[in-house]
Steps between C-alpha positions, in 0.01 A plus 500: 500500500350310198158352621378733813461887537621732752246323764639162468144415300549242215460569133385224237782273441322355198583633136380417162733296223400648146471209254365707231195600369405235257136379558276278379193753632386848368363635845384837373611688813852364438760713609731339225233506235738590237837244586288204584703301157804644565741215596534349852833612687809276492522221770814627555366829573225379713756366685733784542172633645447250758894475621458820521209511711649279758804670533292771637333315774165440250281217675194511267469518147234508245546417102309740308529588167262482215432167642766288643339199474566466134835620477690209399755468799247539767563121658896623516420835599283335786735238622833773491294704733473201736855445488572821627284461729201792542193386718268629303523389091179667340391571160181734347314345243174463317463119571478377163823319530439343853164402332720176445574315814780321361715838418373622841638229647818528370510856634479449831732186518732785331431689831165706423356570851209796377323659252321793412202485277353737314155454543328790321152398367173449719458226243572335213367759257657780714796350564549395091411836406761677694803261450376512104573129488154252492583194764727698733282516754434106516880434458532753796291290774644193352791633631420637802331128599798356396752722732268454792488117440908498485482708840591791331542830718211746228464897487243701289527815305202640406561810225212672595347699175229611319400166343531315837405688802141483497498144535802446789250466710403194340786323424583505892270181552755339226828646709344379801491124382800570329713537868788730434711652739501840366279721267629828380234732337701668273332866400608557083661781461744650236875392499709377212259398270187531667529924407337404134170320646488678863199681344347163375539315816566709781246499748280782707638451928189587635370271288769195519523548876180410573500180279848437691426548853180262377738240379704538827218403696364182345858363497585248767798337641725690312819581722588756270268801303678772331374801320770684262470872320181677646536767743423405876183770497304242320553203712415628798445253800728244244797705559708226639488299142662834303835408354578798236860621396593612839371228706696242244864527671349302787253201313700171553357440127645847379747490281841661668558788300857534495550200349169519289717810342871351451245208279304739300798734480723230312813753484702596829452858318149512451464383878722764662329767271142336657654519855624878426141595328282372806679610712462891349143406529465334881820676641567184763777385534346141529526352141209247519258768641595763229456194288176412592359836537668659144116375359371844674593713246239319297211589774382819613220592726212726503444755796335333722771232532703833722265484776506098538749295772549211249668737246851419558396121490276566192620498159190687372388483149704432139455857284334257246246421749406911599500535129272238433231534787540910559219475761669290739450591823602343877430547859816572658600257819473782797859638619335576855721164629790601330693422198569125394862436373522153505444302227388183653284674762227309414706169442592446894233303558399285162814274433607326844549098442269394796454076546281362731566130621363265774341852665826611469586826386805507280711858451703563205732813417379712242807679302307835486411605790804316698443224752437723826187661323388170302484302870319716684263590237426111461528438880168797548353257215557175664176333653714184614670564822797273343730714310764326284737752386760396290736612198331416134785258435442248822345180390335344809253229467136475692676224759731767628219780515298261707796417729568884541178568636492208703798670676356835536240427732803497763711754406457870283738413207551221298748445261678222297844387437625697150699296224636800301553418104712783355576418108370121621843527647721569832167360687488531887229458761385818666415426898514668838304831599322646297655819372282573105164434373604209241216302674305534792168438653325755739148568611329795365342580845841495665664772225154690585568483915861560473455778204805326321426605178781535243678840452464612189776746486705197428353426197682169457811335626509549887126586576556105623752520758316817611193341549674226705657725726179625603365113539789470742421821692149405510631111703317283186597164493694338206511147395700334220335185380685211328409527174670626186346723235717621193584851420584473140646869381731633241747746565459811207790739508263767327284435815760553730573833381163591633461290814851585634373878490242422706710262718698771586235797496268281738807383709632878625083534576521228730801588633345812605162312584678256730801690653385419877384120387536296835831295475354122553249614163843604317618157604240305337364738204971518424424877520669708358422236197760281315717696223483822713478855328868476319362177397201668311705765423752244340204361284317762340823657405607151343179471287451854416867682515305801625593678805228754452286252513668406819518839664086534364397207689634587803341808453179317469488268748546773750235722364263155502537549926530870533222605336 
């Protein structure tokens, strides 16, 4: 189960692509202070890398290096990634390359869709003096105007450090005009290379976290704010932006770290030794969470941290840090309302893709929390009455959104005629009653009155034709309109592996659930549902080869009704 834990949840499916760590820059916090003229990796190596990466079911990748950018392949490194086709083709870099539109250009004909900037100064002189390199910072905004002019998707890091954080606060009125989608305030701490200045440039938390929480506040319309490497103690009331080392495993812009570690491993050897050694340290046996949580032995905390419900989900301080500031003190989070084990407790409600159009409120999935959760925490949000929920890969046009709630002034449930695009291939037109949640219009205030609100036990896959069932026992009217919208998605056999556990985990629930369903429902809902439970059966075991895995689910869907 590659890309979800044992809840179904989804990890990051993004992973980084090591050019190198040649640079034209001498950022004094540099993590690769002492390889940045060694020479760039091998094209061939690079893309040994990527094949790799999609052979694993990788969707997003980032070129990092060094910097990418001036690694003499990058145009071919670029266009193979389009050609194998990952959504997401990203690179981190200083600017000063992109600082010419003409090679920026180039990139994204090649297929570059984002890119992460390193935007460290509050200005020029701060920015110059970090980076060690005089002009960096105007090449940087160059850059960045460039990308945004191009329609360039654009993410900030911000290395937060001694030279820098007093003036964050600042340098928000330039992010602000600057529009990106995400800013990531990244706390300096000591890895790699960063050990030999941590003293230098390593900064007080009490002291940082008020500058951040500052900088938090005067930033505006950014969809995205993260805060990396200080404990949650000193962000409180800004706990929902904390993404440390074991919060990463479920950032869409983390890294994946089992492939992250084949990269950086560069010998099967070395790998399986890094596999064995974390997971001595995490004793899981989940690779990606030992992974992502081998950092710990690194940390430590003081005390206090025993008597606070965030420390499972708390990585605590480094031992350089305690060393460093002796003093440090915190005030524990109180463990009167229990212990916190989740490590995206304070995510659930931050990340949802909500769209309003025409007063219409549109409802996405978010890959987290599962679609049950994500639609009825945006439905309680919703101030239109029109809901317009739909999977993230329907295209339907303003025309047909119009036309849909037209039609539901008649009935309770709207929904369209489906054109299904699988591979842009074996197309057919989905039509007749309405049996899953590919797209449908509702009205909040009749979910409200009929309390159909999605069950959440489902997670995804089948919380759909659940919540159907109950529209049917509840007599709401349906009405297909004659209109087509496209449902463009890709099948992903690494996906299925996941989705046909839950297929078959959430289908002996509803068996369960539904056992004295009245027969004209089964009729129309084609309950039990196509493919049957040998079907499912038939399917994880032909992805997976696992009848444990089999005999678990089972096991799991019934404890999902029983208790």
């Amino acid at each position: 189960m590659y890309f979800f834990d044992k809840k179904g949840r989804q990890y990051a499916r993004r992973t980084k692509i090591n050019t190198g760590y040649k640079c034209n820059l001498r950022c004094q916090f540099c993590y690769y202070y002492d390889n940045l003229c060694k020479l760039d990796n091998d094209f061939n190596e690079i893309k040994k890398q990527l094949d790799y990466a999609k052979k694993i079911g990788i969707q997003h990748i980032d070129f990092s290096g060094g910097e990418s950018t001036i690694h003499k392949d990058f145009i071919k490194m670029v266009s193979y990634s389009r050609k194998l086709g990952f959504k997401t083709i990203c690179t981190l870099t200083n600017g000063s390359a992109f600082s010419n539109m003409e090679y920026l250009k180039k990139s994204k004909d090649a297929g570059l869709n984002e890119i992460l900037f390193s935007l460290h100064g509050a200005n020029r002189e701060n920015h110059d003096e970090i980076t060690q390199v005089k002009g960096s910072y105007d090449r940087l905004l160059a850059a960045i105007k460039n990308a945004h002019a191009l329609g360039i998707k654009s993410r900030f890091n911000v290395t937060v450090n001694k030279i820098n954080y007093r003036g964050i606060v600042n340098q928000t009125s330039l992010i602000n005009e600057l529009k990106p989608f995400q800013v990531n305030y990244i706390v300096f701490n000591e890895w790699a290379d960063g050990k030999k200045v941590v003293g230098k440039l390593g900064v007080n938390y009490p002291e940082v976290s008020k500058e951040i929480k500052k900088a938090v506040d005067h930033l505006k319309g950014i969809k995205s704010i993260n805060v990396r490497y200080i404990p949650f103690c000193f962000m409180k009331g800004y706990e929902k932006y904390i993404t440390n080392t074991i919060n990463h495993l479920y950032d869409p812009y983390e890294w994946y770290p089992y492939a992250r570690a084949k990269f950086e491993a560069n010998s099967n050897f070395k790998f399986l030794f890094i596999l064995f050694y974390t997971f001595l340290i995490s004793r899981k046996f989940n690779f990606n969470e030992n992974l992502n949580n081998a950092n710990k032995i690194n940390y430590t905390k003081i005390d206090k941290c025993k008597n606070c419900k965030l420390r499972k989900i708390c990585g605590g301080f480094t031992k350089t840090y305690l060393k460093l500031n002796p003093k440090t003190d915190v005030i524990p989070y109180s463990l009167k309302e229990g212990l916190i084990k989740d490590p995206i407790f304070f995510k659930e409600t931050s990340q949802f893709p909500i769209e309003k159009k025409d007063l219409t409120f549109i409802i996405a999935n978010d890959p987290i929390r599962g679609a049950a959760y994500s639609r009825n925490y945006q439905i309680r949000l919703a101030k239109s009455d029109f809901l317009l929920i739909k999977d993230e890969d329907v295209i339907i046009s303003e025309e047909v959104i119009s036309k849909m709630k037209k039609a539901l002034n008649s009935v309770d449930i709207v929904y369209p005629k489906i054109r299904e695009n699988i591979l842009n291939k074996n197309e057919f037109i989905s039509e007749g009653p309405l049996r899953n949640s590919t797209c449908f219009m509702i009205k909040k205030s009749t979910i409200e009155k009929c309390n159909l609100w999605f069950d959440e036990k489902y997670f995804i896959y089948g919380e759909d034709n659940d919540f159907f069932i109950r529209c049917r026992l509840k007599k709401l009217k349906f009405k297909q309109i004659n209109e087509l919208v496209d449902h463009n998605h890709f099948a992903d056999k690494f996906f299925l592996k996941w989705r046909f556990y839950l297929e078959l985990r959430n289908y002996i629930y509803s068996l369960l659930k539904w056992k004295n369903l009245d027969p004209s429902i089964r009729t129309i809902m084609k309950y039990p549902f196509t493919r049957g439970l040998f079907g499912r059966i038939r399917d994880l075991l032909r992805v997976t080869y696992n009848p444990f895995l089999v005999l678990r689910t089972i096991f799991d869907g019934l404890k999902l009704y029983y208790y």
